[in-house]
C-alpha positions in Angstrom: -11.9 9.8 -21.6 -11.8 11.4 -18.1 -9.9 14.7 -18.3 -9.6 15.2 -14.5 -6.5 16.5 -13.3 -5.6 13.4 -11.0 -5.0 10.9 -13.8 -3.2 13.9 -15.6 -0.8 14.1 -12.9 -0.3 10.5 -12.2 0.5 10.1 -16.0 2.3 13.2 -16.3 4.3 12.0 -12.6 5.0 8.6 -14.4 6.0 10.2 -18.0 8.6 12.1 -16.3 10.3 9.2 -14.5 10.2 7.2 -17.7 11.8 10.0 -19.3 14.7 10.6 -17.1 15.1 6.4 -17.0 18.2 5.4 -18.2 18.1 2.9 -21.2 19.5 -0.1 -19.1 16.8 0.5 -16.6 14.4 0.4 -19.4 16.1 -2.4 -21.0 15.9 -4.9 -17.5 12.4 -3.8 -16.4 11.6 -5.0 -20.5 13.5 -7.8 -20.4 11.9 -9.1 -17.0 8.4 -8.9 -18.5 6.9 -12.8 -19.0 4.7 -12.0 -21.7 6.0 -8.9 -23.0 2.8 -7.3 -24.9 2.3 -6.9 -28.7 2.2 -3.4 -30.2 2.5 -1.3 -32.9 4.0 1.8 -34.1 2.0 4.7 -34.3 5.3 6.9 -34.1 8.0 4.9 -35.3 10.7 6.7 -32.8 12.0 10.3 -34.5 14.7 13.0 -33.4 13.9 16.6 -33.6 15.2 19.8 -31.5 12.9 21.3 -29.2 13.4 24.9 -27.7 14.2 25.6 -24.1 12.8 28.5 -22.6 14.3 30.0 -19.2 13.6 32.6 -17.3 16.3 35.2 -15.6 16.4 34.3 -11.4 13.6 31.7 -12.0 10.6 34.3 -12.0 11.5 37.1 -14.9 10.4 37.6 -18.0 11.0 34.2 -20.2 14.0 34.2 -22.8 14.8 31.6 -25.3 18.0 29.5 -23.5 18.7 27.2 -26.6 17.6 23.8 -28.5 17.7 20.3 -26.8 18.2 17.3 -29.2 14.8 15.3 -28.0 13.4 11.6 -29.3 10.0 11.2 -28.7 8.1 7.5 -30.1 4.3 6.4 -30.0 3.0 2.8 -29.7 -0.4 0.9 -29.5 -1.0 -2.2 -27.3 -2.9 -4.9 -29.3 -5.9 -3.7 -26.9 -5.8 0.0 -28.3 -4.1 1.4 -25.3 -1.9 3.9 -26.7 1.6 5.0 -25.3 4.0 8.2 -25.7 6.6 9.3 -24.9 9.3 12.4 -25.5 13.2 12.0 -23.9 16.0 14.2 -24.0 18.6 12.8 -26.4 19.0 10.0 -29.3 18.2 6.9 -28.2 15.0 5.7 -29.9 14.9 2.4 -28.1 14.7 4.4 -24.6 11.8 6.1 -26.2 10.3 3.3 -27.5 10.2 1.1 -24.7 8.9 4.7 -22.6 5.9 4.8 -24.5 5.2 0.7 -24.0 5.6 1.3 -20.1 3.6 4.7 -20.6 0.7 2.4 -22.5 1.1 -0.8 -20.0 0.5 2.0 -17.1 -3.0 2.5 -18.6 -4.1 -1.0 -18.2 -5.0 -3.6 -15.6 -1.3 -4.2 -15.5 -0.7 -0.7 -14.0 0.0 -1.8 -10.2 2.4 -4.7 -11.6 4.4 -2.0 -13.9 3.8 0.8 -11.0 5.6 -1.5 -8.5 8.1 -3.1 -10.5 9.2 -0.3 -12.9 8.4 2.9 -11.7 8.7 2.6 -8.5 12.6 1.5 -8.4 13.8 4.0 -11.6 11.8 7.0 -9.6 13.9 5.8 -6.3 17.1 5.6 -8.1 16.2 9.1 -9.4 15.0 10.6 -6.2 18.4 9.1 -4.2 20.6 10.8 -6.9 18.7 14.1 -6.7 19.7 14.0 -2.9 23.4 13.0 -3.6 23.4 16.2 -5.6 21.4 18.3 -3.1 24.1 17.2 -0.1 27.1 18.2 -2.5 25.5 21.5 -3.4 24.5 22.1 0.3 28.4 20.9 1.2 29.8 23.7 -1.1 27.7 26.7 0.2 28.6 29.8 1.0 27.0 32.1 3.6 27.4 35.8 2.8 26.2 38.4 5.1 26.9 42.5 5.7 27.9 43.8 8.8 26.8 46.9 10.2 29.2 49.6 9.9 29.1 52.1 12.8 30.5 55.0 10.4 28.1 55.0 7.8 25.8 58.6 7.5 22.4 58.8 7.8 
């Protein structure tokens, strides 16, 4: 297995888009498949809580913010490719079909899935991240001090 860090962060780039994916998205992209591929549980998809941890301004000392309701599934290709995946929430088909794409991503098929799955959700996801960004940016407030000429020194 090659542990460098560029197929780490391709996966864990991919991972992340599949696990802010909406179900539908997941649910077209699966439908759309010709063959869809044979597989197996090795997860069957399960619920759990998971701890978020935040820090005070972004950069203090780390605090325990609360538990997130997360689903997280595993699944082998006929070929042995394995798939996971973790999601924030219930649905256990979203996570399911997460960890097929996650496994399809590690075969030949990975420029067919990269193009025709990824590709769109993380544009959908980057094009809603800059909706949000140009309502935050619409709402800002500049606060500055003047210099007060009767202040001691």
């Amino acid at each position: 297995m090659n542990n460098s860090p560029e197929p780490q962060a391709a996966r864990a780039r991919w991972m992340g888009i599949l696990a802010r994916a909406t179900r539908a998205e997941l649910e077209s992209a699966w439908k759309a498949i010709v063959e869809p591929p044979a597989y197996e549980f090795l997860r069957r998809p399960e619920t759990g809580l998971a701890m978020v941890r935040g820090r005070a301004g972004g950069t203090g000392n780390p605090f325990n913010l609360g538990e997130v309701t997360v689903t997280r599934c595993a699944v082998r290709l006929a070929d042995g490719t394995a798939g996971t995946s973790y999601a924030a929430g219930r649905d256990q088909r979203k996570a399911e079909l997460a960890a097929i794409f996650d496994a399809l991503m590690q075969t030949g098929e990975r420029l067919r899935i990269e193009g025709s799955v990824i590709a769109p959700i993380a544009r959908r996801q980057q094009t809603d991240r800059d909706l949000k960004s140009r309502k935050a940016a619409a709402t800002k407030v500049d606060f500055f001090t003047m210099v007060r000429g009767d202040n001691p020194k």
